[in-house]
C-alpha beads as a LAMMPS data file, in Angstrom:
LAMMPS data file: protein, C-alpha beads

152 atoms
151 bonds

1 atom types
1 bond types

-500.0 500.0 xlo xhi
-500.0 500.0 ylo yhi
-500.0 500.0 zlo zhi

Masses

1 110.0

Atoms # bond

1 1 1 0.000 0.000 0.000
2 1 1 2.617 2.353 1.112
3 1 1 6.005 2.698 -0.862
4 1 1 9.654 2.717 1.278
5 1 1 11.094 5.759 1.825
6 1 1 14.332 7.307 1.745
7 1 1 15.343 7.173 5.051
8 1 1 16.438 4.650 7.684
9 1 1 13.748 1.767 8.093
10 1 1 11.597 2.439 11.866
11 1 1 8.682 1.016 13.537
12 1 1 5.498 2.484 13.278
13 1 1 2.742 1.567 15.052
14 1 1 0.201 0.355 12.246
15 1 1 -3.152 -0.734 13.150
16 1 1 -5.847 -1.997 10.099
17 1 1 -9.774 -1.442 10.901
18 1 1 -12.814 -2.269 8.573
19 1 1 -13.117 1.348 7.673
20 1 1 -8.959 1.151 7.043
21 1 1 -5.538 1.455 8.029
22 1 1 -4.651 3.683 11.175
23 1 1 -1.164 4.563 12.668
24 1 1 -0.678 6.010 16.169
25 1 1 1.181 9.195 16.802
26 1 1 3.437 8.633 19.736
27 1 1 3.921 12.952 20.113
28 1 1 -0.241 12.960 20.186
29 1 1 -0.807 9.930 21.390
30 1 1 -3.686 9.178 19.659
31 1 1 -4.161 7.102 16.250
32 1 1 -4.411 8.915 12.949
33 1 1 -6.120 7.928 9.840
34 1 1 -2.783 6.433 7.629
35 1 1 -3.063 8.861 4.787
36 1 1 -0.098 8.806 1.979
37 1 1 1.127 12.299 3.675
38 1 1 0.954 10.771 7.377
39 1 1 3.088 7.842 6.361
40 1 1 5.884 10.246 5.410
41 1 1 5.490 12.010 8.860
42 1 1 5.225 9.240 11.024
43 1 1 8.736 7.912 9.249
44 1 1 10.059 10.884 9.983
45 1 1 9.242 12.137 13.535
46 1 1 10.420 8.397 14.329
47 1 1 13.667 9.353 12.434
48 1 1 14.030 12.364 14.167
49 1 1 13.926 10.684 17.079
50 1 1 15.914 7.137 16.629
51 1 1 18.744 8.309 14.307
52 1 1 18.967 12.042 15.006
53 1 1 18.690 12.320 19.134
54 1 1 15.762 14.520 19.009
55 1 1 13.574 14.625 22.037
56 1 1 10.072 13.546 21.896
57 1 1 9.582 15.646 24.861
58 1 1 10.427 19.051 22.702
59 1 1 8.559 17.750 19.185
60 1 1 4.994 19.045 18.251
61 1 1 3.482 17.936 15.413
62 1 1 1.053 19.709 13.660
63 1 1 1.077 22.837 15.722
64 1 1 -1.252 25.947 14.666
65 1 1 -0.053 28.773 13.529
66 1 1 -1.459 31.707 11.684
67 1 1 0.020 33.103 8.420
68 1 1 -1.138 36.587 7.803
69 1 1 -4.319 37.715 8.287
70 1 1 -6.929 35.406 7.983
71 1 1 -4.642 31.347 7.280
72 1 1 -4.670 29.292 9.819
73 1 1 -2.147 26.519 9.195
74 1 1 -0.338 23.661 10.646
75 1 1 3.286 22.874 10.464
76 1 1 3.714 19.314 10.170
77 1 1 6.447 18.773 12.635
78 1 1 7.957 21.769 15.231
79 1 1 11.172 21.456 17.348
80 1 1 11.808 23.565 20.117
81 1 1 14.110 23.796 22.999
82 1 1 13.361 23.682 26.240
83 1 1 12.519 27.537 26.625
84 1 1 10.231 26.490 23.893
85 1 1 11.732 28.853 21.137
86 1 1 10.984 26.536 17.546
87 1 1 14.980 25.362 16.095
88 1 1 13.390 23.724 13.533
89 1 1 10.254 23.174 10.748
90 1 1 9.416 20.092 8.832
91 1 1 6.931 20.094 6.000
92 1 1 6.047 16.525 4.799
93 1 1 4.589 15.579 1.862
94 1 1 2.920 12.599 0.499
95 1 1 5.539 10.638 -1.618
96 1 1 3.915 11.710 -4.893
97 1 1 4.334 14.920 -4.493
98 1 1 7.246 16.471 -5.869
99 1 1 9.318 19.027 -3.080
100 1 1 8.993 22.486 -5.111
101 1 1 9.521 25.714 -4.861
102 1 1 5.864 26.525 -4.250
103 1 1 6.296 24.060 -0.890
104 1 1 9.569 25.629 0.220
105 1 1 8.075 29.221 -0.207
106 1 1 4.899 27.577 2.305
107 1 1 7.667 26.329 5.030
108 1 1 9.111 29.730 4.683
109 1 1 5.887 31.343 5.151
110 1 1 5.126 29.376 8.322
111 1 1 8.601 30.009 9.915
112 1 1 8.069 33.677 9.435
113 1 1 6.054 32.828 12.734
114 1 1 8.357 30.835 14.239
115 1 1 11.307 32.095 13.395
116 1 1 13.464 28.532 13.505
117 1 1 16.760 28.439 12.190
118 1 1 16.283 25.270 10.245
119 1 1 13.529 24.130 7.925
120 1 1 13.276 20.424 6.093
121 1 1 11.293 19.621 3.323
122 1 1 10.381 15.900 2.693
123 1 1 8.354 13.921 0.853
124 1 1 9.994 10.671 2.408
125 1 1 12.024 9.917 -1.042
126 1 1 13.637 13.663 -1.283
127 1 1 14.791 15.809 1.570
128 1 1 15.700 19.439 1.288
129 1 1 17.047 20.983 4.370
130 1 1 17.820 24.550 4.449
131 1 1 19.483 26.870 7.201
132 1 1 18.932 30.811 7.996
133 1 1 22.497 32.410 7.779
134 1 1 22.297 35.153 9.501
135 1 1 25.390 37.212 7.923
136 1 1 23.781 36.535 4.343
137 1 1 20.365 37.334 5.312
138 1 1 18.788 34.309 3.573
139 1 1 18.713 30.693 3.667
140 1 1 21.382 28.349 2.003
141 1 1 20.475 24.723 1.362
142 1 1 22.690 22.219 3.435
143 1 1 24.044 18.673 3.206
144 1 1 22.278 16.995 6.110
145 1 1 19.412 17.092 7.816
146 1 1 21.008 18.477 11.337
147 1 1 20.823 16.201 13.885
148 1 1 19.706 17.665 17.529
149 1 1 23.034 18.481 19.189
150 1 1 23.773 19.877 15.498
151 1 1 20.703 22.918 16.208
152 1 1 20.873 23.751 19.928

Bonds

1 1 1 2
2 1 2 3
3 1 3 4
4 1 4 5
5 1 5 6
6 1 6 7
7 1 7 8
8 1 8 9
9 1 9 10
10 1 10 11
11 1 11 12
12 1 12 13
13 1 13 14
14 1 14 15
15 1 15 16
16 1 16 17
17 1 17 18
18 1 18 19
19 1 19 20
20 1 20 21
21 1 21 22
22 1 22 23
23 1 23 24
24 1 24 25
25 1 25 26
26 1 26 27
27 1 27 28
28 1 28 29
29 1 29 30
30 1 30 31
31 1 31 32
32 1 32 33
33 1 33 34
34 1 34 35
35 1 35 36
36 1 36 37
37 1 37 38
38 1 38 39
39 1 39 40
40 1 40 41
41 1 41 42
42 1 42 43
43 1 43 44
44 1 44 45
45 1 45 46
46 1 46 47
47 1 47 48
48 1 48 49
49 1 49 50
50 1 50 51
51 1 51 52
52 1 52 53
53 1 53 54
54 1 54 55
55 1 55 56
56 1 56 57
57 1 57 58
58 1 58 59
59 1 59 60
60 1 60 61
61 1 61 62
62 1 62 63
63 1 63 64
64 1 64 65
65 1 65 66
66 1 66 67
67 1 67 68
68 1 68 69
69 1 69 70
70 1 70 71
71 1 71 72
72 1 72 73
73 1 73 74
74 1 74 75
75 1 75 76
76 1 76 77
77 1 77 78
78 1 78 79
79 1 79 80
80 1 80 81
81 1 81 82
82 1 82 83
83 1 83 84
84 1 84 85
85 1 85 86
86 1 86 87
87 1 87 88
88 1 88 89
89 1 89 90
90 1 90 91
91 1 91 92
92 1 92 93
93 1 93 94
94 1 94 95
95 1 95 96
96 1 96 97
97 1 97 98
98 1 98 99
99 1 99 100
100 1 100 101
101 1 101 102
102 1 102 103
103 1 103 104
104 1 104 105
105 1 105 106
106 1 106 107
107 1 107 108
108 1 108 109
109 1 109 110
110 1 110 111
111 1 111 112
112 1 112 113
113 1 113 114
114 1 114 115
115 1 115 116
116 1 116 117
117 1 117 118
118 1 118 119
119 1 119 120
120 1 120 121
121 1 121 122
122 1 122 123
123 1 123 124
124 1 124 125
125 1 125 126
126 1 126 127
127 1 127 128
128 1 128 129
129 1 129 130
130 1 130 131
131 1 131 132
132 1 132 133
133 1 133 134
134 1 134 135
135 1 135 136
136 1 136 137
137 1 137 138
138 1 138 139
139 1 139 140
140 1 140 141
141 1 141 142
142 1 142 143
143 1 143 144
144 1 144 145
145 1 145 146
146 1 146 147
147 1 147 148
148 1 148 149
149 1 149 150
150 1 150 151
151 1 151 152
């Protein structure tokens, strides 16, 4: 049903009813229809976690935000530190759906709110991860996606 993805293989937490697949979400603790865009970001909070040292503790996934006036949004997965100020974004996208500039320009949009240093774009196959230099004034695309010690 769901392809592999780019990333190192983890656990999730699958669960198949009559009216179809679920997965639980171990940030929300609660189980989540298992749409094509879920099982990127399931893959990849668990990454973030497992491979990366990031804290489950200081992940929120799915937060609200509001972009200009009227938007309200949701970033798929927020990192913060333990003041709570956000070190990093993560847009996820279903693995059909090519990372563009039209879905960099909406992670950049929702960081204008939160202001993170770091923002990755995934759509499980592709990952894009991007950094705010603060000399340059702009973001420059980098190698890896930054593990936790990497952004503190």
């Amino acid at each position: 049903m769901f392809i592999p993805l780019n990333i190192p293989e983890v656990p999730i937490d699958i669960r198949n009813y009559d009216s179809g697949p679920v997965v639980f979400d171990p940030i929300r603790k609660k189980e989540l229809v298992l749409t094509p865009e879920e099982w990127v970001r399931q893959h990849f909070l668990l990454f973030l976690i497992r491979y990366l040292g990031y804290p489950k503790s200081l992940i929120k996934m799915e937060s609200g935000l509001s972009v200009g006036l009227r938007m309200a949004k949701r970033s798929d997965i927020l990192v913060v530190n333990s003041e709570g100020k956000p070190l990093l974004v993560v847009e996820c996208k279903a693995t059909d759906v090519k990372i563009t500039d039209e879905v960099l320009n909406q992670a950049i949009q929702y960081n204008k709110t939160y202001q993170a240093k770091n923002i990755v774009l995934t759509n499980g196959l592709n990952h894009f991860s991007i950094k705010w230099d603060e000399k340059k004034s702009r973001y420059l695309q980098i190698k890896e996606i930054p593990a936790f010690k990497g952004i503190l």
